[in-house]
Z-matrix of the N, CA and C atoms (Angstrom, degrees):
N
C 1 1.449
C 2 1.517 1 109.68
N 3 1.225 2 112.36 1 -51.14
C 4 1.392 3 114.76 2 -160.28
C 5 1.603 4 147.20 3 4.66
N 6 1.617 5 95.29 4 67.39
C 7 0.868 6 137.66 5 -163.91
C 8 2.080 7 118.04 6 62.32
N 9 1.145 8 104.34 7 17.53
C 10 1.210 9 101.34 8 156.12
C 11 1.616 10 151.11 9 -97.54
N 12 1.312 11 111.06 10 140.02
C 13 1.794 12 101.52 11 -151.59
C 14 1.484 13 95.22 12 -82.40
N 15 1.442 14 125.27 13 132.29
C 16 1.246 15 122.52 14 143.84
C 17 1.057 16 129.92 15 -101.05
N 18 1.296 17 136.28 16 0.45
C 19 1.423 18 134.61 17 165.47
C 20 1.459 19 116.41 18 -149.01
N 21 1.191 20 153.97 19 152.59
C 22 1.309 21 162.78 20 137.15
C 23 1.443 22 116.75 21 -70.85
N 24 1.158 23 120.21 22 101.78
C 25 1.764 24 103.11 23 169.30
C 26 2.118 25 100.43 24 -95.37
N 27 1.064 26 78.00 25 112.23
C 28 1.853 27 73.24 26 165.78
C 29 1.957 28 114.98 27 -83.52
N 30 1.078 29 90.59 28 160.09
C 31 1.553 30 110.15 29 179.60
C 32 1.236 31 109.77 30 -161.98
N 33 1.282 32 127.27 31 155.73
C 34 1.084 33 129.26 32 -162.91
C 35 1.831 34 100.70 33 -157.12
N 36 1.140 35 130.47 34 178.66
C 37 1.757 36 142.96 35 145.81
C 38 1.060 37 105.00 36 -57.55
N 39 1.341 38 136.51 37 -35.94
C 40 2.020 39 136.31 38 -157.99
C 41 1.529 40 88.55 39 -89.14
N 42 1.607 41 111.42 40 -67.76
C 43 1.378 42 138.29 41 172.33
C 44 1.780 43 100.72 42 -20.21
N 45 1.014 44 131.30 43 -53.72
C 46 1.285 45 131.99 44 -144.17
C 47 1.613 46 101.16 45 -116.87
N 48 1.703 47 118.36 46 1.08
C 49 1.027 48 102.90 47 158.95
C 50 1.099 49 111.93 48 -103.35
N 51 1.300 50 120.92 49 -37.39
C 52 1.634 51 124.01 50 166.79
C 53 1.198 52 104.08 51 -66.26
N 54 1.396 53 140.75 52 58.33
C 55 1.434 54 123.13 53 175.66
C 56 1.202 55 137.97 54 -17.41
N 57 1.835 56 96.62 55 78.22
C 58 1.687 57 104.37 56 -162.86
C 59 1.508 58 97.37 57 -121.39
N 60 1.617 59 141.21 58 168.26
C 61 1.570 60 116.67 59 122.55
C 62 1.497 61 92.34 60 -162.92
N 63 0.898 62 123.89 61 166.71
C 64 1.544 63 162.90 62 176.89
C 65 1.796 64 129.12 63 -78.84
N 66 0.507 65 103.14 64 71.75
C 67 1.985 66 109.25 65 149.29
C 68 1.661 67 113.77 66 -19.58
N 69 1.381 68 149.45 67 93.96
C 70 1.022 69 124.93 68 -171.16
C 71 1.909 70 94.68 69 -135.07
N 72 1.176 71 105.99 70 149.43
C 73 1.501 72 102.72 71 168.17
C 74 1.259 73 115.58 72 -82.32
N 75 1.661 74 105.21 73 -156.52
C 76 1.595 75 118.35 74 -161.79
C 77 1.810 76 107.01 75 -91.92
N 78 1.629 77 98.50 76 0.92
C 79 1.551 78 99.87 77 -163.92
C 80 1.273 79 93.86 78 -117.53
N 81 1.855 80 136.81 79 4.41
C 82 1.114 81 145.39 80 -175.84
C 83 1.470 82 111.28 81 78.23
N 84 1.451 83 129.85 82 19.91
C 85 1.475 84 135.56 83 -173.19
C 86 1.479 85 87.13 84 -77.78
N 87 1.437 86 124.69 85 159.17
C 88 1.674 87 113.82 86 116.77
C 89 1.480 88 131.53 87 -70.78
N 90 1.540 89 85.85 88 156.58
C 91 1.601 90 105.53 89 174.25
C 92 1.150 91 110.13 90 -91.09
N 93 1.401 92 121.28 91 151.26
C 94 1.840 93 128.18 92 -155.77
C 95 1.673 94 100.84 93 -97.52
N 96 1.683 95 104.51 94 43.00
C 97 1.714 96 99.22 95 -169.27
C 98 1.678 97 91.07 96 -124.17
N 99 1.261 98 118.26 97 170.82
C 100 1.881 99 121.49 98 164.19
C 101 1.971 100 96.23 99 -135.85
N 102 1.294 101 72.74 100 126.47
C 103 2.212 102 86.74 101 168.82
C 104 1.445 103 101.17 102 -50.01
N 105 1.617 104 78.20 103 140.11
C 106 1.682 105 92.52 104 174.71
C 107 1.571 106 124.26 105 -61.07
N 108 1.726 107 109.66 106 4.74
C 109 1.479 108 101.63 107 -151.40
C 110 1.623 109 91.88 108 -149.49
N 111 1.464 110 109.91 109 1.47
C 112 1.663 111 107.00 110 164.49
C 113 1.599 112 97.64 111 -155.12
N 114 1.645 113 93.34 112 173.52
C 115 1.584 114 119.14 113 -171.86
C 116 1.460 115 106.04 114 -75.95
N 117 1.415 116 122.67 115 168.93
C 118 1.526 117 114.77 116 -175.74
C 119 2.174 118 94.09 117 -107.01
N 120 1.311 119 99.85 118 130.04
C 121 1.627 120 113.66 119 -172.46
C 122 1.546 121 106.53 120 -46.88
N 123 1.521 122 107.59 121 152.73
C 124 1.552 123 103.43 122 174.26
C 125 1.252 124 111.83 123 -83.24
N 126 1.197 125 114.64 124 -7.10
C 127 1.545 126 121.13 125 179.85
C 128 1.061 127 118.40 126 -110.96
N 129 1.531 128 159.81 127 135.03
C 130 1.202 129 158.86 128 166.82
C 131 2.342 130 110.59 129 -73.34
N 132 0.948 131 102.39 130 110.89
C 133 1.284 132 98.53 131 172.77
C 134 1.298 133 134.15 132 -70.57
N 135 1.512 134 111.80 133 120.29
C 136 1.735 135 110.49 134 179.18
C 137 1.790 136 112.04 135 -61.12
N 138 1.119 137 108.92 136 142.56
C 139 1.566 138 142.11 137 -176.77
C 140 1.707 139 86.08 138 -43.42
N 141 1.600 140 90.19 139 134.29
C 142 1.489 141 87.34 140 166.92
C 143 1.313 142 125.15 141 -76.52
N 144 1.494 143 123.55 142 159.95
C 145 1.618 144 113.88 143 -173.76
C 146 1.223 145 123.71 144 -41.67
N 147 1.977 146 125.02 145 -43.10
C 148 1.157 147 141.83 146 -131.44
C 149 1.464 148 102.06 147 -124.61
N 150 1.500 149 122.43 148 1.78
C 151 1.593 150 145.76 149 -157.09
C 152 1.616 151 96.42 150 -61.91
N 153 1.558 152 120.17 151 -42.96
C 154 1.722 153 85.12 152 176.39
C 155 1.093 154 117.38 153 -83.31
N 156 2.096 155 134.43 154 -14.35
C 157 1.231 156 122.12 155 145.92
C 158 1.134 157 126.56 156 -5.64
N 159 1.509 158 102.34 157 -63.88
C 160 1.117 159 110.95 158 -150.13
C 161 1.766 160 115.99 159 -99.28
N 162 1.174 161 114.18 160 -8.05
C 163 1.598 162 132.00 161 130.84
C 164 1.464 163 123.72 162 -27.52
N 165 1.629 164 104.11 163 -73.51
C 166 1.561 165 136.15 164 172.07
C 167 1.612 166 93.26 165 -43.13
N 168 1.417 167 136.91 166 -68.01
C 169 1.281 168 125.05 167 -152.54
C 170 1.905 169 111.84 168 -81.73
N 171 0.988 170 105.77 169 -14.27
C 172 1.053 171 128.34 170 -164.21
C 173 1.680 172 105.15 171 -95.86
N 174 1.477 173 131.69 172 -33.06
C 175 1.292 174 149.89 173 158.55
C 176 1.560 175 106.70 174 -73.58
N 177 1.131 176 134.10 175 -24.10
C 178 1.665 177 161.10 176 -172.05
C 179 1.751 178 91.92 177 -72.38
N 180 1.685 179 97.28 178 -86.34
C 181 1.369 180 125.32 179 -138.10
C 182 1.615 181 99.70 180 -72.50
N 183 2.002 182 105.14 181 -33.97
C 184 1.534 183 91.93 182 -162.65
C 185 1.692 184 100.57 183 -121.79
N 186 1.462 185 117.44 184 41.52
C 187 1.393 186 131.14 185 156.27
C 188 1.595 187 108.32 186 -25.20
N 189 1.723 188 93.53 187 -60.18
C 190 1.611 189 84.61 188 -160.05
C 191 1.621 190 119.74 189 -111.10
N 192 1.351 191 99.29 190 13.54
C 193 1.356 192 112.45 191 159.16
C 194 1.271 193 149.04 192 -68.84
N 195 1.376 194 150.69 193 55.44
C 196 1.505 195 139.31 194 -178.25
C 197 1.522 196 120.41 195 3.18
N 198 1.150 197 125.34 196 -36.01
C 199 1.478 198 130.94 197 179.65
C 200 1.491 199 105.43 198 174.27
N 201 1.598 200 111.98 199 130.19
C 202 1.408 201 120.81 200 165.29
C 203 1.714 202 96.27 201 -146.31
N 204 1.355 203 112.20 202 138.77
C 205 2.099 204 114.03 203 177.20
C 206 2.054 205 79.69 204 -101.97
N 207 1.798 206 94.22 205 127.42
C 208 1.213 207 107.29 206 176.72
C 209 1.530 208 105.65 207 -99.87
N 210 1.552 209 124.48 208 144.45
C 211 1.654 210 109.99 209 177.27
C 212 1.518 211 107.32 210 -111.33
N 213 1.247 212 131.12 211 111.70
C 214 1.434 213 140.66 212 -174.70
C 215 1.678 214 101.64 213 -97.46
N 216 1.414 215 105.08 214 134.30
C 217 1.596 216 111.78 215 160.55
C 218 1.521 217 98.81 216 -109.45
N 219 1.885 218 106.70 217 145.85
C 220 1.405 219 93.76 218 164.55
C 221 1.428 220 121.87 219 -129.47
N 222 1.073 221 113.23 220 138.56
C 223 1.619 222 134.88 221 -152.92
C 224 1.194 223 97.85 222 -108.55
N 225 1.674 224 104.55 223 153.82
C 226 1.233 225 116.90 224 -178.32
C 227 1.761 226 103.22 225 -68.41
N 228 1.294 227 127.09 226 -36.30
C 229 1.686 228 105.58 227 178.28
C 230 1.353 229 103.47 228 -104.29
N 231 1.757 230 123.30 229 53.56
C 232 1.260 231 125.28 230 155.25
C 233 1.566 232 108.99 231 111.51
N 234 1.412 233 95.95 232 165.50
C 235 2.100 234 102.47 233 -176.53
C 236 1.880 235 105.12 234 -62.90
N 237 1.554 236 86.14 235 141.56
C 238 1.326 237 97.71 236 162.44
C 239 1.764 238 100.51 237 -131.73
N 240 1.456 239 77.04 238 147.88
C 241 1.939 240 107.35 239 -174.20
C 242 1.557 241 110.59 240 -71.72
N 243 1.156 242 139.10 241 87.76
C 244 1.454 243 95.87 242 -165.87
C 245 1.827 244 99.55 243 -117.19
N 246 1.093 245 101.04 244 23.79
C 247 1.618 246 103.92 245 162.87
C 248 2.018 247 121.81 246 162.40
N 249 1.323 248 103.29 247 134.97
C 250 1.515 249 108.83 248 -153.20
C 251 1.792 250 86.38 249 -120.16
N 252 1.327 251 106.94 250 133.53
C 253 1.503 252 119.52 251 -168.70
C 254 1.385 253 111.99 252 -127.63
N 255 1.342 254 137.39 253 119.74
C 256 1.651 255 119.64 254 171.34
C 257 1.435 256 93.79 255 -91.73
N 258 1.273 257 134.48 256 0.30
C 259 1.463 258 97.33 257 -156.05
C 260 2.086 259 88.60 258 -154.77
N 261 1.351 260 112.66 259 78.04
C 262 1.360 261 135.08 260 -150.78
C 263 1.779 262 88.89 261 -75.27
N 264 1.559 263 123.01 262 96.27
C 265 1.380 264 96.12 263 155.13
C 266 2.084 265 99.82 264 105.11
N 267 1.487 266 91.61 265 -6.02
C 268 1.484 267 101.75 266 -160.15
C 269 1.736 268 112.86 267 74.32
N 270 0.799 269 103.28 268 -4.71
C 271 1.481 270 104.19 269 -176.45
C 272 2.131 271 117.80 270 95.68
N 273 1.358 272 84.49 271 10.05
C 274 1.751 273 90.51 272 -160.91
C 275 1.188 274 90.24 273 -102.67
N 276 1.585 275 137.85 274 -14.64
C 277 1.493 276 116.62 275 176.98
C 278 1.403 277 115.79 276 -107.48
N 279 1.376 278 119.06 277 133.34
C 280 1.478 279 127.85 278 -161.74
C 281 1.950 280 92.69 279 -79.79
N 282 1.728 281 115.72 280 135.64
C 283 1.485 282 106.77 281 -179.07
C 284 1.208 283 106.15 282 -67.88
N 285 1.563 284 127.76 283 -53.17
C 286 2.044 285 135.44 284 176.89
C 287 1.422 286 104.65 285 -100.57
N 288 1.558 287 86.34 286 -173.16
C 289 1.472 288 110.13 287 -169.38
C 290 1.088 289 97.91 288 -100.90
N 291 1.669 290 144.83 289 -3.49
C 292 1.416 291 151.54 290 173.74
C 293 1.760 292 95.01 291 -77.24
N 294 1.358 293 104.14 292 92.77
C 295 1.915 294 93.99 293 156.56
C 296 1.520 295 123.50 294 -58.75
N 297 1.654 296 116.52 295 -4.56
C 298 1.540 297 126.39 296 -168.55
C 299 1.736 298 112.24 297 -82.90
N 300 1.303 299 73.27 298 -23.52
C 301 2.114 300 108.37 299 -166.01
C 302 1.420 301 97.95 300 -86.01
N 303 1.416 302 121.26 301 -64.70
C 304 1.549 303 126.84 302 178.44
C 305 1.340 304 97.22 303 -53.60
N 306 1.433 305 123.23 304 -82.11
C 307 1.560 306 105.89 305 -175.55
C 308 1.910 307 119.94 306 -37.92
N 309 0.987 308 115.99 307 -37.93
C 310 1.665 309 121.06 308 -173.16
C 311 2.098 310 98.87 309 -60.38
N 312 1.383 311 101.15 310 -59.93
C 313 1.040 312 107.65 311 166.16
C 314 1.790 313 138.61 312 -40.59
N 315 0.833 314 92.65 313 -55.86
C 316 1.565 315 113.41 314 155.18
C 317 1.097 316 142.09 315 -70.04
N 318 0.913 317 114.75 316 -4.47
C 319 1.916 318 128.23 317 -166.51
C 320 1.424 319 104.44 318 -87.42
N 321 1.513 320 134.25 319 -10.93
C 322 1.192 321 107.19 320 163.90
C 323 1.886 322 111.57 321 -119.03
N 324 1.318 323 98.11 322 26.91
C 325 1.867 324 114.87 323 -176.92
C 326 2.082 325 96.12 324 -76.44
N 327 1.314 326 118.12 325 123.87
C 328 1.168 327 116.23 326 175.58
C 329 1.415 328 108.01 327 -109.74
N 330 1.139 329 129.92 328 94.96
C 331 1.080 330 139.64 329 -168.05
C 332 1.714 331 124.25 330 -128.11
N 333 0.838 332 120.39 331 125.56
C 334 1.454 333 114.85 332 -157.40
C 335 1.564 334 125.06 333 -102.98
N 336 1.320 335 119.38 334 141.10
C 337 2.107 336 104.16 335 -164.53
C 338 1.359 337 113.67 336 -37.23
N 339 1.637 338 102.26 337 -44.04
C 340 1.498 339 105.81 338 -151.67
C 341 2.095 340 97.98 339 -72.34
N 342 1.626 341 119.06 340 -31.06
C 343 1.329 342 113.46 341 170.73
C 344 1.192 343 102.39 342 -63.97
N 345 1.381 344 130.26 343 -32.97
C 346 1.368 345 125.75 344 -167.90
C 347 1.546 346 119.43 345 -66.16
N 348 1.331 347 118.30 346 -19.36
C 349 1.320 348 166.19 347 -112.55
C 350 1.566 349 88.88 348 -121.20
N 351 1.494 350 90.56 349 -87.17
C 352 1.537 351 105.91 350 -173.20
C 353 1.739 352 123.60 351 -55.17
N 354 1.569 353 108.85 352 -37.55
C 355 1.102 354 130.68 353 168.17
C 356 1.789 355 106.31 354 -32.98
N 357 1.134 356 122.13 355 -41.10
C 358 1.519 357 127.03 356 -160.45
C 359 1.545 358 85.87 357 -89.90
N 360 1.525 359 128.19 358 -31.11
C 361 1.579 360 113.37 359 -176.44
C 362 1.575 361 119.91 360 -99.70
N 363 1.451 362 116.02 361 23.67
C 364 1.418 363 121.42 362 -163.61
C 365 1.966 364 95.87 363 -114.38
């Protein structure tokens, strides 16, 4: 990773009642993928206010990490962190239905059978 973003999953309160969310890159595009576990929104969401903040902390925090999915809220006086993960799901749930995307995604996660292992007994 080291400290670079490869994907955005947005979510939102709206997002999560319409069981929708979004794939977005580092430039605020979408990505041409849909989560394995919701619909893709009828609306595309504008960039949050604080989004290169939250770039900045995220290029900061996961320098020396292989892979961590960071969860940012954003507030009117700026991003809040409200949880940093290396190991999203244990690693056993794929985010889309693109296996091209999961592998792309993953390709720099170093993670090992036997964590992979344990993940199923935690």
């Amino acid at each position: 990773m080291g400290g670079d973003v490869r994907a955005i999953g947005v979510g939102s309160p709206l997002y999560r009642r319409e069981n929708t969310m979004v794939f977005m890159d580092r430039h605020w595009r979408p990505l041409p993928v849909r989560s394995a576990t919701q619909d893709w929104p009828l609306q595309l969401p504008p960039a949050p206010l604080h989004f290169s903040a939250m770039l900045h902390a995220v290029a900061r925090l996961g320098a020396e990490l292989s892979f961590a999915r960071f969860d940012f809220y954003d507030t009117p006086s700026g991003p809040v962190l409200g949880e940093v993960t290396v190991s999203p799901h244990g690693g056993l749930i794929n985010p889309s239905v693109a296996p091209a995307f999961n592998r792309w995604l993953a390709a720099p996660w170093h993670l090992s059978p036997w964590a992979r292992w344990q993940a199923i007994w935690v």
